[in-house]
LUMGU-167380 format. One record per residue (C-alpha): residue in one letter; x, y negated, z negated; residue number from 1. Coordinates in steps of 0.5 Angstrom, whole numbers. Each point is the difference from the previous one (the first is absolute). Layout:
REM residues N
NODE   r       x       y       z     k
NODE   A       X       Y       Z   NUM
...
//
This chain:
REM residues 254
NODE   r       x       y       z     k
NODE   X      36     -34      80     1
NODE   X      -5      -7       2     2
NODE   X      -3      -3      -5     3
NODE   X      -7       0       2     4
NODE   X      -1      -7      -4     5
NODE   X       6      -4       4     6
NODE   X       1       4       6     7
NODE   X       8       1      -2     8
NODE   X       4       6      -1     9
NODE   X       0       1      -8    10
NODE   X       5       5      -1    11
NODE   X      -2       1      -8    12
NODE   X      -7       2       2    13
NODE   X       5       6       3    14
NODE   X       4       0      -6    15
NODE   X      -5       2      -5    16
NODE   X      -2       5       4    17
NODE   X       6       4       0    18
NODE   X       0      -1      -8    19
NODE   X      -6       2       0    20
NODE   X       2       6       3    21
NODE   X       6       1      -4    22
NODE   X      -3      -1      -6    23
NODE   X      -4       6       2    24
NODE   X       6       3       2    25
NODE   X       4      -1      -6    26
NODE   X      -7       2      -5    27
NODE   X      -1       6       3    28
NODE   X       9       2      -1    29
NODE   X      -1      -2      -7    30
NODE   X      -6       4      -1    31
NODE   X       4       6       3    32
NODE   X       6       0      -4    33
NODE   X      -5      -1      -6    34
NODE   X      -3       7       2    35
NODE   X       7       3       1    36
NODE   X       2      -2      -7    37
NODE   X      -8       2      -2    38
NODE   X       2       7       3    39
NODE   X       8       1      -3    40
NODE   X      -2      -1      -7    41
NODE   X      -6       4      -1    42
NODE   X       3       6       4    43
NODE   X       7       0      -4    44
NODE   X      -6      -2      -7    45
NODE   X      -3       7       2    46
NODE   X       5       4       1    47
NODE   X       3      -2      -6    48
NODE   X      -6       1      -5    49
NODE   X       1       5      -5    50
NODE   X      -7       5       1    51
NODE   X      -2      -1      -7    52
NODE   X      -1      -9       2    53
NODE   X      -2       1       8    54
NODE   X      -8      -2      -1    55
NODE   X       4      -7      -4    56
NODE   X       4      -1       5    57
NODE   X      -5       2       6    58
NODE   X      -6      -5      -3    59
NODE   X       6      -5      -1    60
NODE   X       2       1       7    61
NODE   X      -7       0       3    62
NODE   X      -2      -7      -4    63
NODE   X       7      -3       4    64
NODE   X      -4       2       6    65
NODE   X      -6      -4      -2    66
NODE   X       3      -5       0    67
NODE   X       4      -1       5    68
NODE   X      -6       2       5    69
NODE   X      -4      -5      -4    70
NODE   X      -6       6      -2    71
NODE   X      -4       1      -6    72
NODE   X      -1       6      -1    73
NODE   X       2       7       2    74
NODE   X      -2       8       0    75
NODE   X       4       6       2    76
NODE   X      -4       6       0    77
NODE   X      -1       7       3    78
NODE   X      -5       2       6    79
NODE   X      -4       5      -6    80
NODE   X      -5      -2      -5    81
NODE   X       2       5      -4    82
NODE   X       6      -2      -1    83
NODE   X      -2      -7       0    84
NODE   X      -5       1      -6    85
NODE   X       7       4      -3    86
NODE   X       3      -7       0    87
NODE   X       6       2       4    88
NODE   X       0      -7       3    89
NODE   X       4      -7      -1    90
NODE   X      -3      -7      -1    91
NODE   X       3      -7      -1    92
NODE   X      -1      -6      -1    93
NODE   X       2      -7       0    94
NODE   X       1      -4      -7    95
NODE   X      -5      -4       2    96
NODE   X      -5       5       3    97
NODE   X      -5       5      -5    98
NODE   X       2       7       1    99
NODE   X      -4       6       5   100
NODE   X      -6       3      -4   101
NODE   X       1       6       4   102
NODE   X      -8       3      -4   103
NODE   X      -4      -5       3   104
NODE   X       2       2       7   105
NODE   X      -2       7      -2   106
NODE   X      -7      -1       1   107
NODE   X      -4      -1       7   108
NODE   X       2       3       7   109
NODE   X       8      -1      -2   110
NODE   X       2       6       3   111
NODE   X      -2      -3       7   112
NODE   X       6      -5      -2   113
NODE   X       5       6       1   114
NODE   X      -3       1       7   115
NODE   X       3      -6       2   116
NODE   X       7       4      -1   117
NODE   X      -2       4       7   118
NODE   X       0      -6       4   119
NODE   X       5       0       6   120
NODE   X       3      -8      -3   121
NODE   X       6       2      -5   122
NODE   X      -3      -7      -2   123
NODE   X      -6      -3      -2   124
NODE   X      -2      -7      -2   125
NODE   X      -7      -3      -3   126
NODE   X      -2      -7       0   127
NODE   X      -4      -3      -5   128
NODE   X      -6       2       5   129
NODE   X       1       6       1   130
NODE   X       0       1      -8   131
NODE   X      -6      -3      -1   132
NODE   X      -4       3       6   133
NODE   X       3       7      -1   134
NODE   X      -4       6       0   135
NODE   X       5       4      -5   136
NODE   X       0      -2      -8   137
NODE   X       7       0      -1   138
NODE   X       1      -6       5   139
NODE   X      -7      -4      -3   140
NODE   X       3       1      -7   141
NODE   X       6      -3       2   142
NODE   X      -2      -6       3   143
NODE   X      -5       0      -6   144
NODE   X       6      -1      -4   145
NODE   X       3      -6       3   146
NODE   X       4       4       6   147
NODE   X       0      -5       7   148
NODE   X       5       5       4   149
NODE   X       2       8      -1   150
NODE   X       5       3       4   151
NODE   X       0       9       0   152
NODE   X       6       3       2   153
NODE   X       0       7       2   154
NODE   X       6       5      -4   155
NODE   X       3       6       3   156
NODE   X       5       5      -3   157
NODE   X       2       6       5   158
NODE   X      -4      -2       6   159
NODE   X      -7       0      -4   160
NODE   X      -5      -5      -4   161
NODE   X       3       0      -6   162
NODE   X      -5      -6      -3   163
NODE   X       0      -8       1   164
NODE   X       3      -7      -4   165
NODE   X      -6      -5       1   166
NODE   X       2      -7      -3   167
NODE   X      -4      -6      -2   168
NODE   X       0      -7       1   169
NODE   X      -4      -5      -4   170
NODE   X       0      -7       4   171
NODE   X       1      -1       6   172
NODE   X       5      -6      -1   173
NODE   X       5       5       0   174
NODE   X       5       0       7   175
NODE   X      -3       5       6   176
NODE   X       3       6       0   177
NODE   X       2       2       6   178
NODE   X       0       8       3   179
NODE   X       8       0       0   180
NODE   X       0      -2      -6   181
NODE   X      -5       6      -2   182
NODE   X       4       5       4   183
NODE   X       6      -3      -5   184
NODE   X      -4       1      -6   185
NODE   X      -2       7       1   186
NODE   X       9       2       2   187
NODE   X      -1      -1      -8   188
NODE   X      -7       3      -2   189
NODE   X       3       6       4   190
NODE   X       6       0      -4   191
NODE   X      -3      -1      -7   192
NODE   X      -5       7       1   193
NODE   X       6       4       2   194
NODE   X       5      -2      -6   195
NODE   X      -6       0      -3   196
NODE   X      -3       7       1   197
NODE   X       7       2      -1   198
NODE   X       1      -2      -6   199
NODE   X      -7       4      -3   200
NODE   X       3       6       4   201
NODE   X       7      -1      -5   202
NODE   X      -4      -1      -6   203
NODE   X      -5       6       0   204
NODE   X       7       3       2   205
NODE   X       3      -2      -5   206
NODE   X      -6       1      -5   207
NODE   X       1       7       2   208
NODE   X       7       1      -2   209
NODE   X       0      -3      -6   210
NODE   X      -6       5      -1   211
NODE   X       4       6       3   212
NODE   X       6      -3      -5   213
NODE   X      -4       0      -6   214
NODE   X      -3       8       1   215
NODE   X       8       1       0   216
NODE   X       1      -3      -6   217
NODE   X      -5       4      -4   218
NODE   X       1       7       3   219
NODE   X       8      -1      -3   220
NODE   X      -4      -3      -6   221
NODE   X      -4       6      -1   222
NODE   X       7       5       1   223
NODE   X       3      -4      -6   224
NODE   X       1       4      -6   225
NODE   X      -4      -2      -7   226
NODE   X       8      -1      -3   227
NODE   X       1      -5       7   228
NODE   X      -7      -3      -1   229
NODE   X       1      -2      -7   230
NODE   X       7      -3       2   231
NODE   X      -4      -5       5   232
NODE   X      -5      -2      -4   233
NODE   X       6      -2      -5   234
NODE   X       4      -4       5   235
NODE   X      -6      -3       3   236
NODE   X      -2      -4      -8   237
NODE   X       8      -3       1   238
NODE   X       3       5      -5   239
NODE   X       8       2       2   240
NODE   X       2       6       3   241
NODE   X       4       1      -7   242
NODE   X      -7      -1      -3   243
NODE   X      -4       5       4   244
NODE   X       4       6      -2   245
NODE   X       0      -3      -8   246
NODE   X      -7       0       2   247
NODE   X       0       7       2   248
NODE   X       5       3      -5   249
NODE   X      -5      -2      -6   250
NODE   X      -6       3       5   251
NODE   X       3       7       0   252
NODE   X       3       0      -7   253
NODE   X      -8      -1      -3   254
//
């Protein structure tokens, strides 16, 4: 390489370059290893949370995510405004960032936001601009409250819209993401609503049975005789099976 100072071959300036490059190399291999041990551990936490703890470990696992994308803020919900307005989504926050206020967005033409859900892009983006200028008022509210970047992306169960999660970013100092790393986070947007609505099956599953237990239970109390009743009673305030029949045989002999 010539040193366009000197005119002399200057082999450093070749040398930075290829560092240069190596360095992008070896950034770009860090960053993969880092989203593979991302993905290990919130696959193995999600298959061994127990039902009863699965929304803790999920907006634990989500707010991992933030972080390591560098987003502010996001919202998983489904393509409804019935089931929004029952509150069937999930939303997180950095420690930083104030959480969602999912009421002020109920005002206005917010159902043209879910509309966006039927563009051909799994993925949309929004610059603080495209905020501002917006004719939807959910997008103007979000620049409103200090949103500069907004990502949307699309969410599918069984080969059909199942809803969306859209993310927020509040400065724009913040590392560019670029599409492949949207397509990464959406592998783990796509993993968290399958465990998700998983979990809400099993726990209404769940509910059902311990209802179908509990009738069981009271149809053989109901078949129980007085005498049986009686015992039971004795034996739930603490009294030993020799007290119990004391008990009785003083009841019968009044």
């Amino acid at each position: 390489m010539i040193d366009s100072a000197t005119g002399d071959a200057n082999p450093y300036i070749y040398v930075n370059k290829f560092e240069k490059r190596q360095m992008g190399v070896t950034m770009s291999n860090e960053f993969n290893l880092e989203y593979e041990a991302l993905l290990l551990n919130q696959s193995s936490r999600l298959i061994s949370a127990n039902i009863n703890e699965f929304n803790d470990v999920l907006i634990e696992l989500i707010q991992q995510a933030l972080e390591f994308f560098d987003m502010d803020r996001l919202i998983i919900y489904p393509n409804s405004i019935i089931l929004l307005n029952e509150g069937k989504s999930v939303s997180v926050s950095r420690s930083n960032i104030p959480i969602l206020d999912k009421e002020k967005y109920k005002s206005g033409n917010y159902s043209d936001y879910l509309k966006l859900l039927r563009s051909k892009k799994s993925i949309q983006t929004f610059t603080r601009s495209q905020l501002e200028k917006s004719r939807i008022d959910a997008l103007k509210m979000l620049h409103s409250e200090g949103g500069c970047w907004h990502g949307i992306i699309r969410l599918e169960l069984f080969g059909k819209v199942w809803g969306a999660v859209s993310f927020l970013r509040f400065t724009d100092d913040q590392k560019e993401i670029t599409e492949h790393s949207l397509n990464r986070f959406k592998l783990l947007c796509d993993t968290w609503l399958c465990y998700w609505q998983h979990a809400n099956m099993s726990k209404g599953l769940q509910t059902n049975q311990d209802q179908a237990d509990n009738q069981i239970e009271n149809d053989k109390l109901m078949r129980l005789s007085k005498k049986q009743c009686a015992v039971l009673n004795l034996l739930a305030q603490g009294l030993t099976a020799k007290q119990c029949a004391e008990k009785l045989s003083s009841a019968l002999e009044r």
